[in-house]
C-alpha positions, -999 to 999 in steps of 0.1 A, spaced: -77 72 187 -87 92 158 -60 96 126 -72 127 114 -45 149 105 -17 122 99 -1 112 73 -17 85 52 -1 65 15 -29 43 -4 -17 25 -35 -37 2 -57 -22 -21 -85 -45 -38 -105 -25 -69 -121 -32 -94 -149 -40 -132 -135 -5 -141 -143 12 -113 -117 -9 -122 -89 11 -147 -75 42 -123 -78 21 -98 -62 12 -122 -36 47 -132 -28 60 -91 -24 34 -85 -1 42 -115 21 77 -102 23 66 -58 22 47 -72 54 74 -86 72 98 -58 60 74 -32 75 78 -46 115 108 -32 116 95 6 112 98 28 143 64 25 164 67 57 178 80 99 175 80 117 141 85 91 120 60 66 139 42 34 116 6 40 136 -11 13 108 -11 -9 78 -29 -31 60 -30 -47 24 -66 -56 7 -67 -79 -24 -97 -83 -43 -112 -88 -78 -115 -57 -103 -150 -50 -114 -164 -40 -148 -183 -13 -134 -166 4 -100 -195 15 -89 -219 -14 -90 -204 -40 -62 -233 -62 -82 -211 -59 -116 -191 -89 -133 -156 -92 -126 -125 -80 -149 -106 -112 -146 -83 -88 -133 -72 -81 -92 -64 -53 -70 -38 -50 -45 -43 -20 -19 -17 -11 3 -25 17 31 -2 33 56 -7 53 84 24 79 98 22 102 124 38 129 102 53 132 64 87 123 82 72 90 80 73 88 45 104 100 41 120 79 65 99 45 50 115 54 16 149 60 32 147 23 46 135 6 17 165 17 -3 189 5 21 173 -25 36 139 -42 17 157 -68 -9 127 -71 -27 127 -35 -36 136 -43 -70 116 -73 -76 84 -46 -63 93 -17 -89 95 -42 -120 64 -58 -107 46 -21 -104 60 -13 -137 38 -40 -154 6 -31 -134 -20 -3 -132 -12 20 -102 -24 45 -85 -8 64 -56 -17 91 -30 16 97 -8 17 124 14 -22 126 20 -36 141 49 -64 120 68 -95 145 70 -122 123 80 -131 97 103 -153 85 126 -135 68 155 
């Protein structure tokens, strides 16, 4: 089933060695947090995934040296922006490690698409 025209969030942090294992430990938990998003309707949770992998010198050369640096990349899938809305909504009343996740962002690199629209795709 193709995602084209749903709403999609990507964020990447790129963190210092010592805030990997912090990063690490907020994922474990974001992960468990997010089972408990509604599957289905408006506000629907149709995928997500986090990546982790080492920053490189040169973006564009996968052949370049590494930065000593890592990259966290969350992506979420919604079947509309009610979605987003609604994930926000639950993490201020419900995900304990909300806090613990903003001062963590707040020493990182980030970059955030929310509210993006999925154009492309091939299956």
């Amino acid at each position: 089933m193709s995602e084209i025209g749903k709403t999609h969030i990507v964020v990447m942090w790129t963190v210092a060695p010592d805030d990997v294992a912090e990063g690490d430990r907020i994922f474990e938990s974001h992960g468990k947090w997010m089972t408990g998003h509604s599957r289905e309707g408006d506000t629907a949770l149709l995928d997500y995934s986090i990546s982790k992998g080492p920053e490189l010198e040169n973006p564009l050369d996968p052949d370049s040296a590494e930065t000593g640096n890592t990259m966290f990349v969350l992506d979420e899938f919604y079947e509309s922006p009610a979605g987003v809305v609604e994930h926000w909504r639950l993490a201020g009343e419900g995900w304990e490690d909300l806090g613990a996740f903003m001062e963590w962002s707040a020493r990182t690199k980030v970059s955030t698409m929310h509210n993006g629209t999925l154009v492309q795709a091939l299956w």
